[in-house]
KOLMILUM-810658 format. One record per residue (C-alpha): x, y negated, z. Coordinates in steps of 0.2 Angstrom, whole numbers, plus 2048, in hexadecimal, padded with zeros to 3 digits. Layout:
<nodes>
XYZ;...
</nodes>
This chain:
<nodes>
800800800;8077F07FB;7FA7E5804;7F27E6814;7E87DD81F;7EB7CD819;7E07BF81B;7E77AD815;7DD79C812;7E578E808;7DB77C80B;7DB76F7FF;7E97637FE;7F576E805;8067777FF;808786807;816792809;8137A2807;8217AB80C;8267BE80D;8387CA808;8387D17F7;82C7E07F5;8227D9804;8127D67F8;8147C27F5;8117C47E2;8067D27E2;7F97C67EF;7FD7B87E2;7F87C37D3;7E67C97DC;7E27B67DE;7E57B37CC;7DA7C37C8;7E87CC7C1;7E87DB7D0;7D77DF7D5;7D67E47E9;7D17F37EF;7CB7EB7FF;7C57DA803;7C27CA7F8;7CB7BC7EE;7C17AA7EF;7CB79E7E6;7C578C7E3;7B47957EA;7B17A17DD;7B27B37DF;7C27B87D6;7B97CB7D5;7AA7C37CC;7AD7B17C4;7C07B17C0;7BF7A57B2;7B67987BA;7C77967C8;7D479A7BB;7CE7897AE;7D57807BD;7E678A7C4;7F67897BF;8027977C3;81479E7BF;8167B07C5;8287B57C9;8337B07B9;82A7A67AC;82A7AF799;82F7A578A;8317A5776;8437A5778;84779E767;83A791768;83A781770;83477C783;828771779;82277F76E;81F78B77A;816780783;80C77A776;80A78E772;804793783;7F7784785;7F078A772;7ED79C77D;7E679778C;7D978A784;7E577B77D;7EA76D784;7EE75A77C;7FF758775;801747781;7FD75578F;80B75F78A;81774E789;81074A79A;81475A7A3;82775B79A;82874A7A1;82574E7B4;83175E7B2;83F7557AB;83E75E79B;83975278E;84D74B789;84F760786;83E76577F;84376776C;852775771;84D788772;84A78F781;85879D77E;86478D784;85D787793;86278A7A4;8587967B0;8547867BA;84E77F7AB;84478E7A6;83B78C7B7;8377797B6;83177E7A5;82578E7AF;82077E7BA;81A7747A9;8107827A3;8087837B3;8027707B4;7FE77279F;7E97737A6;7EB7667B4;7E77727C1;7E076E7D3;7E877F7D7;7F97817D5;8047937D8;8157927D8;81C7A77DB;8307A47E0;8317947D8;8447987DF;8497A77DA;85C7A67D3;8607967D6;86F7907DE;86E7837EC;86E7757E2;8647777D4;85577E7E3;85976B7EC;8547657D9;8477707D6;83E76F7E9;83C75D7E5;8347607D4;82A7687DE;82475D7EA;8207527DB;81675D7D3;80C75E7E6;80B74D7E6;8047487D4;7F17497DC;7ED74A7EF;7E07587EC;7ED7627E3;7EF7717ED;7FF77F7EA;80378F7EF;8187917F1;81D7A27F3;82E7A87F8;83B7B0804;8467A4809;83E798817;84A78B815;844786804;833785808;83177E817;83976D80F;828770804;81B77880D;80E771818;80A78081F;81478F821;80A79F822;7FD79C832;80978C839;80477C838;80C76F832;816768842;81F775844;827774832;83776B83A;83977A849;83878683A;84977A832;84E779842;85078B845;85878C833;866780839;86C78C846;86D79C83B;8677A482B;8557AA829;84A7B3820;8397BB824;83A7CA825;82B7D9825;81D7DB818;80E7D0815;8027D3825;7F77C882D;7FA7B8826;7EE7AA82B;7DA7A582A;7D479482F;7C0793832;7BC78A823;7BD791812;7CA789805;7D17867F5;7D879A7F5;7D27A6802;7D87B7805;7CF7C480E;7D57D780C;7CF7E6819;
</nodes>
């Protein structure tokens, strides 16, 4: 069993870390909110629509990267975004300018993908995932094979992305506590005070959180994504 007893509420506005090893279950939770696992157990409501039942009706206003994005390699970042927005339902060509532009992307657009950067490829992920101006926005491992200074860069793409509408809500799944938490509101169940005891801790020694993904959180209101599995 990958997933257990995991029961998770995301609120609007917030940017929460959602934070597990490797293998604990992290995508595989991201992947049944976005319909692509259905549970065995339990429900997925996200931006209050049964994911079981009304998928589509959430998905027209999420944006998500799962693990590492997938390009045309010999066709520009521009291109392939113009080519993924034709097969999720289009999207304007000053959209596409506008979403190169707040990844940094738009001076570098015109070369093939084949040439860029993994941290390039993942501020290019990021743009395909702002392509339908979502409310929702998943981000899986946003992280994952950067060095330290290319994550400093990207962590504050990041927080820009957070920022470009109040109501935006984000999902920000790693394993690494450091680089989240200089993101996150919420970290699993704490709330957002204790963000600097988290850093704090991380000054003294290295951390990462260890087990799988168990009980994770509910707050008594429903929210943008809420996660219910028996």
């Amino acid at each position: 069993m990958i997933v257990d007893q995991l029961s998770l509420t995301v609120e609007q506005g917030d940017v929460f870390g959602f934070l597990g090893q490797n293998g604990a279950g992290k995508s595989t939770t991201i992947r049944m909110a976005l319909g692509l696992v259905r549970p065995t157990s339990g429900r997925v409501s996200v931006l209050g629509h049964d994911m079981s039942r009304h998928p589509l009706r959430a998905l027209k206003r999420v944006g998500a990267i799962i693990e590492a994005p997938a390009f045309y390699e010999n066709f520009s970042g521009r291109q392939n975004l113009r080519m993924l927005a034709a097969m999720s339902g289009g999207a304007e060509r000053q959209r596409i300018e506008m979403v190169l532009e707040i990844v940094g992307l738009r001076e570098r657009a015109r070369d093939p993908v084949r040439v860029y950067s993994h941290g390039m490829r993942q501020r290019l992920g990021i743009a395909q995932a702002l392509l339908p101006n979502p409310e929702f926005i998943i981000l899986d491992e946003p992280f994952s094979g950067l060095d330290i200074i290319v994550i400093k860069k990207a962590a504050g793409l990041i927080q820009k992305v957070a920022n470009l509408r109040e109501e935006n809500t984000m999902i920000l799944t790693g394993h690494d506590i450091s680089s989240v938490a200089a993101i996150a509101d919420h970290i699993g169940d704490d709330p957002p005070q204790k963000r600097k005891q988290h850093m704090r801790r991380l000054d003294q020694q290295d951390h990462l959180l260890g087990g799988g993904v168990g009980h994770i959180g509910e707050t008594e209101h429903p929210g943008i994504g809420d996660f219910q599995q028996e």
